[in-house]
C-alpha positions as CSV (number, residue, x, y, z in Angstrom):
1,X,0.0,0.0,0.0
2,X,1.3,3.4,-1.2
3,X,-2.1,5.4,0.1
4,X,-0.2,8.3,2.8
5,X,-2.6,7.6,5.0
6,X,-2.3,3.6,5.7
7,X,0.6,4.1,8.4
8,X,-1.5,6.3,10.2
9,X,-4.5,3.4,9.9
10,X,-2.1,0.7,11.0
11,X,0.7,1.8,13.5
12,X,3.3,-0.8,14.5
13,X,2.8,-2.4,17.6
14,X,-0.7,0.2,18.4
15,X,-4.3,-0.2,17.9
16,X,-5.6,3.0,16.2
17,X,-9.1,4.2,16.5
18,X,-11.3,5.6,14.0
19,X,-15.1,7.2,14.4
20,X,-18.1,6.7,12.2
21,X,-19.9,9.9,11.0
22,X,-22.6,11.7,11.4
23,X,-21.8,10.7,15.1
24,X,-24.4,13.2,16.8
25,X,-27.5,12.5,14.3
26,X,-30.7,12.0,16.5
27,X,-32.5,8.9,15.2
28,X,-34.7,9.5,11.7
29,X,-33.1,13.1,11.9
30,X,-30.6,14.8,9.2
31,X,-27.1,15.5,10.7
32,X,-26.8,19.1,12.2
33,X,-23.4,19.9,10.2
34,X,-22.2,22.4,12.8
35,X,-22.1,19.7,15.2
36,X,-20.9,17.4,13.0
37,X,-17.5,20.0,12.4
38,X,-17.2,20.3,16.1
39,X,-16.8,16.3,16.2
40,X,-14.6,16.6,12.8
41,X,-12.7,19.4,14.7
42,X,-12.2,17.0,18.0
43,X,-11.4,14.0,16.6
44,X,-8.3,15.8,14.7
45,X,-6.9,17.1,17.6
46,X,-7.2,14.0,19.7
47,X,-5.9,12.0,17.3
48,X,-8.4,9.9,15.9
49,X,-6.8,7.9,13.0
50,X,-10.0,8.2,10.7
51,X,-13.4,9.7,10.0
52,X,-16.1,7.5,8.8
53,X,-19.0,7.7,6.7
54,X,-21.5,5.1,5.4
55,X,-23.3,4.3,1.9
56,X,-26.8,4.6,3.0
57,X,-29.0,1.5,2.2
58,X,-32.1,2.8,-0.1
59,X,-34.1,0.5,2.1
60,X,-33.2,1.5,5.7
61,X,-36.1,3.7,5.9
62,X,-33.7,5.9,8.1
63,X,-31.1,7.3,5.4
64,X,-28.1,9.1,6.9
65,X,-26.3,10.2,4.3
66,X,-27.0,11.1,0.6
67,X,-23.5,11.1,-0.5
68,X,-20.8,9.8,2.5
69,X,-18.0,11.4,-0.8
70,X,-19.7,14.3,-0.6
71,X,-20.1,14.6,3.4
72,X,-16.2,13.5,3.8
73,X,-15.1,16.2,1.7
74,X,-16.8,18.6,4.3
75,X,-15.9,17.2,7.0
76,X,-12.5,17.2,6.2
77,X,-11.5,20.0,5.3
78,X,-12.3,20.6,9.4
79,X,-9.9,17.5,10.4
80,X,-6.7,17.6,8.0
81,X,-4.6,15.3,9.9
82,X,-7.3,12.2,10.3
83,X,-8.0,9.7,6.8
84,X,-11.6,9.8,5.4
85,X,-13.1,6.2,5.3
86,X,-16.2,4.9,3.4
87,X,-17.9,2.2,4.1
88,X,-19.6,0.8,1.1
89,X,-21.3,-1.8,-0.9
90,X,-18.8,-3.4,-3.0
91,X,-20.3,-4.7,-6.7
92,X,-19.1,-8.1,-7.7
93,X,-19.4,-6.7,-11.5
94,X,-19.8,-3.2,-13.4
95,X,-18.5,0.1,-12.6
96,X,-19.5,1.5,-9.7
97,X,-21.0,4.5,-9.5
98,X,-18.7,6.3,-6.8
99,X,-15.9,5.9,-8.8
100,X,-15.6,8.9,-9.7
101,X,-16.5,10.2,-6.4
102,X,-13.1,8.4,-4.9
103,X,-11.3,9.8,-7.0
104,X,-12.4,13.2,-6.7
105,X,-12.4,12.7,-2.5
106,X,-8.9,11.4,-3.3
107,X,-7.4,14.5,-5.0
108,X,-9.2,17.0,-2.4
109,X,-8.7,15.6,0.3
110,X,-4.6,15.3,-0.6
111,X,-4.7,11.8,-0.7
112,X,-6.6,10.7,2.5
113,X,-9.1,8.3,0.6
114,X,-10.1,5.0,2.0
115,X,-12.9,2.5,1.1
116,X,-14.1,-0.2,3.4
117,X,-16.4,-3.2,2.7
118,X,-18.1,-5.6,5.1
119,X,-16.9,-8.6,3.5
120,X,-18.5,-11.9,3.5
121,X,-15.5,-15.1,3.3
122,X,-16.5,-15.3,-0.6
123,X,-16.2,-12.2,-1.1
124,X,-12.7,-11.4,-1.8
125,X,-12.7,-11.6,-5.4
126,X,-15.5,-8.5,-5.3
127,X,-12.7,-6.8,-3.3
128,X,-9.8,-7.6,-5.9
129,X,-12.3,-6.2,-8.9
130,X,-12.6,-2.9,-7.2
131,X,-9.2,-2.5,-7.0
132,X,-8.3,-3.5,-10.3
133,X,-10.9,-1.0,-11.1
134,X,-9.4,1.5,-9.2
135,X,-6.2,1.4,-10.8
136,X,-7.5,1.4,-14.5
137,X,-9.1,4.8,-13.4
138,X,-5.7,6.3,-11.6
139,X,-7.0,5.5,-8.2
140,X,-4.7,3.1,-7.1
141,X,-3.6,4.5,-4.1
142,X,-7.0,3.9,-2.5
143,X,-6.9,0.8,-0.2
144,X,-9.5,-1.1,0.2
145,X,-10.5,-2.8,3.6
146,X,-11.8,-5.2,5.0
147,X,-14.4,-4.6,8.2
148,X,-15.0,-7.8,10.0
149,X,-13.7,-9.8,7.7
150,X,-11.6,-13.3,8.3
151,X,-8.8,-12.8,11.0
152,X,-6.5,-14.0,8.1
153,X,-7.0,-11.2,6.1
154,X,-4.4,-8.6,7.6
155,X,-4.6,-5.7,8.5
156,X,-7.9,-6.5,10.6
157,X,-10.9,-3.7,10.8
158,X,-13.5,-4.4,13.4
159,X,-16.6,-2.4,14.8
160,X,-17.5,-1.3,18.2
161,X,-20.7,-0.2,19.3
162,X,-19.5,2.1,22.0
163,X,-22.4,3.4,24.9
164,X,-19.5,4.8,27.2
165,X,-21.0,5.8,30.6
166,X,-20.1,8.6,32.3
167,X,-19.2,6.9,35.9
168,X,-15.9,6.1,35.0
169,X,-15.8,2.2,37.1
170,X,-19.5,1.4,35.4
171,X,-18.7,-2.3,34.7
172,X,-18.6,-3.9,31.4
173,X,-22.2,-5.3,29.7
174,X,-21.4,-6.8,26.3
175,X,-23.6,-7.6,22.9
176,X,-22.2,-8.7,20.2
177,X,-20.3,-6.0,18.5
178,X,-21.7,-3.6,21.3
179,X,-20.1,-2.3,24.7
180,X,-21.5,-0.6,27.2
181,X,-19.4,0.4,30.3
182,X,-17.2,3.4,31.5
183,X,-13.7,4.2,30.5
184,X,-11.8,1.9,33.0
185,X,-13.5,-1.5,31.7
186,X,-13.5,0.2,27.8
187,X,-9.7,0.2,28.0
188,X,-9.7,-3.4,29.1
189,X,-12.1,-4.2,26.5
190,X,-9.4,-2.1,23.7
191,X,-6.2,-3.7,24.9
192,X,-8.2,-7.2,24.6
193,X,-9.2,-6.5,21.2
194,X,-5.5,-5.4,20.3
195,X,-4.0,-8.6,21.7
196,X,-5.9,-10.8,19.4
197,X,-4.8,-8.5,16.4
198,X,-7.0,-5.8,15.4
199,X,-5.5,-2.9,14.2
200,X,-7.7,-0.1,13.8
201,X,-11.2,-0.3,15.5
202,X,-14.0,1.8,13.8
203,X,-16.2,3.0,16.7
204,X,-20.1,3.7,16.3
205,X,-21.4,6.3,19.5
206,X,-24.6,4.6,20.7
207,X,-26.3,7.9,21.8
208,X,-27.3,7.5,25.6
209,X,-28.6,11.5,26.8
210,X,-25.1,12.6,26.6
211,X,-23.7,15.2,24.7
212,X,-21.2,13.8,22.1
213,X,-19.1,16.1,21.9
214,X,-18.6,15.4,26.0
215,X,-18.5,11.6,25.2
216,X,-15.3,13.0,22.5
217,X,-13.7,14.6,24.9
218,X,-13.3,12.0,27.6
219,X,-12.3,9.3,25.0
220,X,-9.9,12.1,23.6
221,X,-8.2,12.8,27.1
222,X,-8.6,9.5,28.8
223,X,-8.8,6.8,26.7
224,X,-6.7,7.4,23.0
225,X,-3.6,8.8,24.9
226,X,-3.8,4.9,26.9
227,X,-4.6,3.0,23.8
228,X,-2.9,-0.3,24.3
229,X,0.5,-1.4,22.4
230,X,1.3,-5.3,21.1
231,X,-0.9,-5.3,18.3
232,X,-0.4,-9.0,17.0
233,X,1.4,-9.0,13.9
């Protein structure tokens, strides 16, 4: 990978932590963009390694995004130092229509495009078409990820539902790819999931009455600085 912004994804020897976008939408609500810069705005400073967005699904019946390309490029150009991930549908055949939306998030954004695909176990020749794709279209330097895909397929993505209460010992209380819990059992929880090997964990904020931008700031001055080493490689 040649993309300036994969080092920063996948540190040696440290988990990395990205954040899905809009993070402060109310449920069946559009994003309020001011907000939604303050979060771009926080996430830069503390370090986050990337901003997510997500393809919306035409039947969802709760779209969040028209364009995640388009809502990137705004975001942004608010947070210069973090990479700008989609998460999207990949085709198995065809050109897809966001092509030539990478590539024009690619050049704005000074090379800070990456794609990411929930990928089933047969599904890696649908990832290995995009990126020939890619490169026929001079977008090569676009990675394309993997999001809970097979532990074999390096560098590993995963997804964390994160309700992170504001008592700071609130035990853990696990769901599947959710956690709920304050940040003493979350950084258990993060140095677990480094040890068996991921390397960059996208979070989702489950919204429980308080403010993001709070929730931000104590993973930004409690919990990134203490993100756990020995990534396994």
């Amino acid at each position: 990978m040649t993309n300036p912004v994969y080092p920063k994804l996948f540190q040696s020897g440290c988990m990395t932590m990205g954040l899905m976008t809009p993070a402060a939408r109310k449920p069946g609500q559009p994003a309020d963009v001011a907000i939604e810069l303050a979060v771009a705005r926080r996430a830069d400073r503390y370090g986050f390694a990337a901003l997510w967005a997500s393809q919306s699904s035409p039947d969802a019946g709760d779209a969040i995004l028209d364009d995640p390309f388009v809502w990137l490029a705004a975001i942004g150009a608010a947070a210069p130092g973090v990479a700008l991930a989609a998460r999207l549908d990949l085709p198995r055949h065809g050109m897809p229509p966001w092509l030539g939306a990478v590539r024009s998030l690619q050049r704005m954004s000074g090379g800070r495009c990456v794609l990411g695909a929930a990928l089933a176990d047969d599904s890696e020749p649908a990832r290995l078409h995009l990126e020939a794709m890619l490169a026929e279209q001079g977008a090569e330097r676009v990675p394309v990820l993997h999001i809970d895909g097979r532990a074999d397929l390096q560098p590993v993505v995963r997804q964390l539902y994160l309700e992170l209460d504001e008592r700071a010992g609130a035990p853990a209380q696990q769901s599947g790819q959710g956690f709920r819990g304050g940040r003493i059992a979350l950084s258990a929880e993060l140095e677990r999931l480094a040890e068996s090997g991921v390397g960059h964990l996208l979070v989702h904020l489950v919204r429980n009455g308080r403010p993001v931008l709070d929730v931000l700031d104590e993973l930004g001055t409690e919990v990134l600085p203490r993100l756990p080493l020995g990534v396994a490689p």
